[in-house]
C-alpha positions as a Markdown table, in Angstrom:
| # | Residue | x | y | z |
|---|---|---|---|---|
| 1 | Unk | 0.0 | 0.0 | 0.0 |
| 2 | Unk | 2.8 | 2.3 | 0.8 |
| 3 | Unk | 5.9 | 3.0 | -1.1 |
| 4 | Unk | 9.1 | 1.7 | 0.4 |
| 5 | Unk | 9.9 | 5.3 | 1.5 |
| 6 | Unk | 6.9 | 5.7 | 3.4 |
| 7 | Unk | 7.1 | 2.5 | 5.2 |
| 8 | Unk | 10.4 | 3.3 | 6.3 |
| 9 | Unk | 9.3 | 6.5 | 7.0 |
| 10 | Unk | 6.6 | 5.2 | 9.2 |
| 11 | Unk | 8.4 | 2.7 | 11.1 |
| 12 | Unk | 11.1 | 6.1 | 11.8 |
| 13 | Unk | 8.4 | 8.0 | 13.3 |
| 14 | Unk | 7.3 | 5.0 | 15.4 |
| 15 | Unk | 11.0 | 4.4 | 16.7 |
| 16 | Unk | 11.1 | 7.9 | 17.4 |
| 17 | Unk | 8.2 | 8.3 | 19.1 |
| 18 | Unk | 8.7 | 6.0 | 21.6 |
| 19 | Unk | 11.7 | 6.7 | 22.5 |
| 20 | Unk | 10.3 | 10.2 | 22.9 |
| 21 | Unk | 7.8 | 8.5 | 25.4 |
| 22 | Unk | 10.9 | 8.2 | 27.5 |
| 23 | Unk | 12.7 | 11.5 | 27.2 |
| 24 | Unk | 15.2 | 10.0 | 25.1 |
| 25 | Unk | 16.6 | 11.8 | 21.4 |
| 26 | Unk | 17.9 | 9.3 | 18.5 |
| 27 | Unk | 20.4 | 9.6 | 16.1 |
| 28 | Unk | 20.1 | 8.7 | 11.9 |
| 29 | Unk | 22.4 | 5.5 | 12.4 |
| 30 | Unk | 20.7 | 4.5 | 15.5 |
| 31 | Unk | 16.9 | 4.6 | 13.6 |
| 32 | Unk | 18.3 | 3.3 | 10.2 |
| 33 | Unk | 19.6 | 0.2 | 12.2 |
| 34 | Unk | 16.4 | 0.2 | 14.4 |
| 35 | Unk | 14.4 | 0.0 | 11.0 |
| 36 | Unk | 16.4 | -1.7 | 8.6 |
| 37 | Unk | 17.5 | 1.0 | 6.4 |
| 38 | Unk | 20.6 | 2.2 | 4.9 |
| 39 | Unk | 21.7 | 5.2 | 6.8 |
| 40 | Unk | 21.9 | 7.5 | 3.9 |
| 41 | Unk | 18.8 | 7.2 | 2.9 |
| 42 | Unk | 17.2 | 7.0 | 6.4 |
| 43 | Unk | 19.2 | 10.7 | 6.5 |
| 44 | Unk | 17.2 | 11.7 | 3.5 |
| 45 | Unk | 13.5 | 10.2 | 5.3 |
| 46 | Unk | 14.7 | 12.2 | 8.3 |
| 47 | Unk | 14.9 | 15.6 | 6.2 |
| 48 | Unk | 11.9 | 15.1 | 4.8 |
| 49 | Unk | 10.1 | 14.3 | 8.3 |
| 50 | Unk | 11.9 | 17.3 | 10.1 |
| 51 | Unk | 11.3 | 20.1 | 7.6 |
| 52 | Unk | 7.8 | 19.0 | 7.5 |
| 53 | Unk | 8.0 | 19.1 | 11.5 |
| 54 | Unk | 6.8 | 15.9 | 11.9 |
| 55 | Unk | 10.2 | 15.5 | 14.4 |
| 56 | Unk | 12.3 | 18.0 | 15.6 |
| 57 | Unk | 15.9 | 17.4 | 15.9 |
| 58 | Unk | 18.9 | 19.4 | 17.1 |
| 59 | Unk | 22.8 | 18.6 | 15.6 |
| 60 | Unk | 25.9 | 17.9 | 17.5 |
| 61 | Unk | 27.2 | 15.6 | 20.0 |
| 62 | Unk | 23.7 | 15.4 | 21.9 |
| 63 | Unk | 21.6 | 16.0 | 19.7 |
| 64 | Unk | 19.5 | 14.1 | 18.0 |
| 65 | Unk | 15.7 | 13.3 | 16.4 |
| 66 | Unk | 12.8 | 13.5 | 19.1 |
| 67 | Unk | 8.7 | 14.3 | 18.7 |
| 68 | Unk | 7.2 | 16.4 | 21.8 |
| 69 | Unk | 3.9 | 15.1 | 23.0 |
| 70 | Unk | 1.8 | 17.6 | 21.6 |
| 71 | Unk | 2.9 | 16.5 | 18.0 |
| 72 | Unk | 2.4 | 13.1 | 18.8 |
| 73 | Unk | -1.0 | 13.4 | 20.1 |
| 74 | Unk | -1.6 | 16.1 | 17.0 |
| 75 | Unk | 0.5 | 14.8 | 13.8 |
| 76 | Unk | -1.8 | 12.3 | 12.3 |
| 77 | Unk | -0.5 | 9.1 | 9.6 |
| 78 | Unk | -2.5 | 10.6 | 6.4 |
| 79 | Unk | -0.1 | 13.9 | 7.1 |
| 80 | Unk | 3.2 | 10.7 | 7.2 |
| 81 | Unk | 1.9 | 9.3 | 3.8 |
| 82 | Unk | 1.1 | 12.5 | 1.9 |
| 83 | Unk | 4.7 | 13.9 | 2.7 |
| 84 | Unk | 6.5 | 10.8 | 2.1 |
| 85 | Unk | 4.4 | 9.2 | -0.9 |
| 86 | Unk | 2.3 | 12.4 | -1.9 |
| 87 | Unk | -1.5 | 11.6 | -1.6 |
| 88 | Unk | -1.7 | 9.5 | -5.0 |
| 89 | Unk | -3.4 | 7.2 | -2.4 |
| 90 | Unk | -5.9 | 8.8 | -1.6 |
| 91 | Unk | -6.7 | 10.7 | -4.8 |
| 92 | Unk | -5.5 | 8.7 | -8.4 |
| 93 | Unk | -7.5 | 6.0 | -9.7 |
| 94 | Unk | -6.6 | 2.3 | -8.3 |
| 95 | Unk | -6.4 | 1.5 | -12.1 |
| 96 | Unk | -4.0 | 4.3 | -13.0 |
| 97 | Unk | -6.2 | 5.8 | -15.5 |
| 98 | Unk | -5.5 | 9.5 | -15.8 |
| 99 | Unk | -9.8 | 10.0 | -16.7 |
| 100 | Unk | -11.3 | 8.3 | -13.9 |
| 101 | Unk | -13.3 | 10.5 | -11.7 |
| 102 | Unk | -17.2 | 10.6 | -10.7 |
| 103 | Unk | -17.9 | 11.8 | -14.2 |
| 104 | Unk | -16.1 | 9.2 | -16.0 |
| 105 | Unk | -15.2 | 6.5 | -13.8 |
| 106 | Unk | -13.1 | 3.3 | -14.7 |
| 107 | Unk | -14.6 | -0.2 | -14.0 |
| 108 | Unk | -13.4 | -0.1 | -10.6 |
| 109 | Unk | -14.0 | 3.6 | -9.3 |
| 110 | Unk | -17.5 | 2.8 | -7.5 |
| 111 | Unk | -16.2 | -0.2 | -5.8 |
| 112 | Unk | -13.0 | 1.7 | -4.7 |
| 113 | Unk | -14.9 | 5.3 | -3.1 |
| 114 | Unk | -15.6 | 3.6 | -0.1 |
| 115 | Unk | -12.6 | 1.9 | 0.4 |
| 116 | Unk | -10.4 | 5.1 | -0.2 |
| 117 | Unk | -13.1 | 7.3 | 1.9 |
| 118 | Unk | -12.5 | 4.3 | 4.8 |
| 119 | Unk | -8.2 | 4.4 | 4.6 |
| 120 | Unk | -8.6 | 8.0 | 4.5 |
| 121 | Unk | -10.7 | 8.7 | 7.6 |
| 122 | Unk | -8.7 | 5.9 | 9.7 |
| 123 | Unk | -5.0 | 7.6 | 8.7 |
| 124 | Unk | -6.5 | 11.0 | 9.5 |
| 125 | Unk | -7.9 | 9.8 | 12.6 |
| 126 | Unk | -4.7 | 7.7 | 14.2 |
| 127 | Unk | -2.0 | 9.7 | 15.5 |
| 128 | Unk | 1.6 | 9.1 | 16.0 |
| 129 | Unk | 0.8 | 8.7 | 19.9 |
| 130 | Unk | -2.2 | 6.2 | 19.1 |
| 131 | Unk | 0.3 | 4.1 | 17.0 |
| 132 | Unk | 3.5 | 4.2 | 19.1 |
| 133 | Unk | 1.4 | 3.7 | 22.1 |
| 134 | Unk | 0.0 | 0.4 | 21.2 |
| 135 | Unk | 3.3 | -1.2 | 19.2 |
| 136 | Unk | 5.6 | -3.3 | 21.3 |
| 137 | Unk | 8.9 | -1.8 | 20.1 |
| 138 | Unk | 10.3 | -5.1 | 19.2 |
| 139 | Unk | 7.6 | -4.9 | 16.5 |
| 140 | Unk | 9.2 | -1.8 | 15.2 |
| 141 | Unk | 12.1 | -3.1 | 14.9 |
| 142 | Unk | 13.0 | -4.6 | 11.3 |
Protein backbone atom coordinates (compact mmCIF):
# COMPACT_ATOMS: atom_id res chain seq x y z
CA UNK A 1 0.00 0.00 0.00
CA UNK A 2 2.80 2.32 0.84
CA UNK A 3 5.86 3.00 -1.05
CA UNK A 4 9.09 1.69 0.42
CA UNK A 5 9.93 5.32 1.49
CA UNK A 6 6.92 5.71 3.37
CA UNK A 7 7.14 2.46 5.17
CA UNK A 8 10.44 3.27 6.34
CA UNK A 9 9.27 6.51 7.00
CA UNK A 10 6.61 5.23 9.20
CA UNK A 11 8.42 2.69 11.12
CA UNK A 12 11.14 6.06 11.78
CA UNK A 13 8.44 7.97 13.26
CA UNK A 14 7.31 5.02 15.42
CA UNK A 15 11.01 4.38 16.72
CA UNK A 16 11.10 7.88 17.44
CA UNK A 17 8.24 8.30 19.15
CA UNK A 18 8.67 5.95 21.58
CA UNK A 19 11.70 6.73 22.51
CA UNK A 20 10.29 10.18 22.95
CA UNK A 21 7.83 8.53 25.43
CA UNK A 22 10.88 8.18 27.49
CA UNK A 23 12.75 11.54 27.24
CA UNK A 24 15.17 9.95 25.07
CA UNK A 25 16.56 11.76 21.40
CA UNK A 26 17.88 9.33 18.55
CA UNK A 27 20.39 9.64 16.11
CA UNK A 28 20.06 8.71 11.94
CA UNK A 29 22.37 5.54 12.45
CA UNK A 30 20.68 4.48 15.48
CA UNK A 31 16.92 4.64 13.56
CA UNK A 32 18.32 3.30 10.17
CA UNK A 33 19.62 0.21 12.25
CA UNK A 34 16.44 0.16 14.37
CA UNK A 35 14.38 0.01 10.99
CA UNK A 36 16.41 -1.75 8.63
CA UNK A 37 17.50 1.04 6.38
CA UNK A 38 20.63 2.21 4.94
CA UNK A 39 21.67 5.18 6.76
CA UNK A 40 21.88 7.52 3.88
CA UNK A 41 18.80 7.19 2.89
CA UNK A 42 17.16 6.98 6.44
CA UNK A 43 19.19 10.71 6.50
CA UNK A 44 17.24 11.75 3.54
CA UNK A 45 13.52 10.17 5.31
CA UNK A 46 14.66 12.19 8.32
CA UNK A 47 14.94 15.58 6.24
CA UNK A 48 11.91 15.13 4.82
CA UNK A 49 10.09 14.32 8.33
CA UNK A 50 11.87 17.29 10.13
CA UNK A 51 11.28 20.08 7.60
CA UNK A 52 7.79 19.00 7.47
CA UNK A 53 7.99 19.09 11.54
CA UNK A 54 6.81 15.86 11.88
CA UNK A 55 10.19 15.51 14.41
CA UNK A 56 12.26 18.00 15.64
CA UNK A 57 15.88 17.43 15.88
CA UNK A 58 18.89 19.35 17.07
CA UNK A 59 22.83 18.56 15.64
CA UNK A 60 25.94 17.87 17.51
CA UNK A 61 27.19 15.64 19.98
CA UNK A 62 23.70 15.43 21.94
CA UNK A 63 21.58 15.99 19.67
CA UNK A 64 19.48 14.06 17.97
CA UNK A 65 15.70 13.31 16.43
CA UNK A 66 12.78 13.52 19.14
CA UNK A 67 8.66 14.28 18.69
CA UNK A 68 7.23 16.43 21.78
CA UNK A 69 3.88 15.14 23.04
CA UNK A 70 1.83 17.56 21.60
CA UNK A 71 2.92 16.53 17.97
CA UNK A 72 2.41 13.11 18.77
CA UNK A 73 -0.98 13.45 20.08
CA UNK A 74 -1.65 16.12 16.97
CA UNK A 75 0.49 14.78 13.77
CA UNK A 76 -1.84 12.29 12.30
CA UNK A 77 -0.54 9.09 9.59
CA UNK A 78 -2.45 10.56 6.41
CA UNK A 79 -0.11 13.91 7.14
CA UNK A 80 3.16 10.75 7.21
CA UNK A 81 1.88 9.33 3.76
CA UNK A 82 1.10 12.55 1.91
CA UNK A 83 4.73 13.90 2.70
CA UNK A 84 6.47 10.77 2.06
CA UNK A 85 4.43 9.23 -0.86
CA UNK A 86 2.28 12.43 -1.88
CA UNK A 87 -1.49 11.58 -1.56
CA UNK A 88 -1.73 9.52 -5.05
CA UNK A 89 -3.39 7.17 -2.38
CA UNK A 90 -5.94 8.84 -1.62
CA UNK A 91 -6.70 10.65 -4.83
CA UNK A 92 -5.55 8.65 -8.43
CA UNK A 93 -7.53 6.04 -9.73
CA UNK A 94 -6.64 2.31 -8.32
CA UNK A 95 -6.38 1.46 -12.11
CA UNK A 96 -3.96 4.34 -12.97
CA UNK A 97 -6.23 5.84 -15.51
CA UNK A 98 -5.51 9.50 -15.80
CA UNK A 99 -9.77 9.95 -16.66
CA UNK A 100 -11.35 8.33 -13.87
CA UNK A 101 -13.33 10.48 -11.66
CA UNK A 102 -17.16 10.58 -10.72
CA UNK A 103 -17.88 11.83 -14.17
CA UNK A 104 -16.15 9.16 -15.97
CA UNK A 105 -15.21 6.52 -13.83
CA UNK A 106 -13.13 3.31 -14.66
CA UNK A 107 -14.56 -0.22 -14.01
CA UNK A 108 -13.40 -0.10 -10.58
CA UNK A 109 -13.97 3.57 -9.27
CA UNK A 110 -17.54 2.75 -7.52
CA UNK A 111 -16.16 -0.20 -5.85
CA UNK A 112 -13.04 1.70 -4.67
CA UNK A 113 -14.93 5.26 -3.07
CA UNK A 114 -15.59 3.63 -0.14
CA UNK A 115 -12.58 1.94 0.43
CA UNK A 116 -10.40 5.10 -0.17
CA UNK A 117 -13.10 7.26 1.95
CA UNK A 118 -12.47 4.30 4.76
CA UNK A 119 -8.25 4.44 4.57
CA UNK A 120 -8.62 8.05 4.53
CA UNK A 121 -10.71 8.75 7.60
CA UNK A 122 -8.73 5.94 9.71
CA UNK A 123 -5.05 7.56 8.72
CA UNK A 124 -6.52 11.02 9.51
CA UNK A 125 -7.92 9.75 12.60
CA UNK A 126 -4.72 7.73 14.15
CA UNK A 127 -2.00 9.72 15.48
CA UNK A 128 1.64 9.07 16.00
CA UNK A 129 0.77 8.74 19.87
CA UNK A 130 -2.19 6.19 19.07
CA UNK A 131 0.33 4.14 16.98
CA UNK A 132 3.47 4.24 19.13
CA UNK A 133 1.41 3.75 22.13
CA UNK A 134 0.01 0.37 21.22
CA UNK A 135 3.26 -1.20 19.21
CA UNK A 136 5.60 -3.25 21.26
CA UNK A 137 8.86 -1.82 20.15
CA UNK A 138 10.30 -5.07 19.19
CA UNK A 139 7.55 -4.94 16.50
CA UNK A 140 9.20 -1.76 15.19
CA UNK A 141 12.11 -3.08 14.85
CA UNK A 142 13.05 -4.56 11.34
Amino acid sequence: MFSKTCEYGIKAVLFIAHKSQKDQRVGVKEIAAAIGCPEAFTGKIMQQLSKNRVVQSIKGRSGGFWINEEDRLKINLQQIVKILDGDKLYKDCVLGLAQCNDANPCPMHEHYMNIKEAITKMHVKTTIEDLSTSINSKTILR
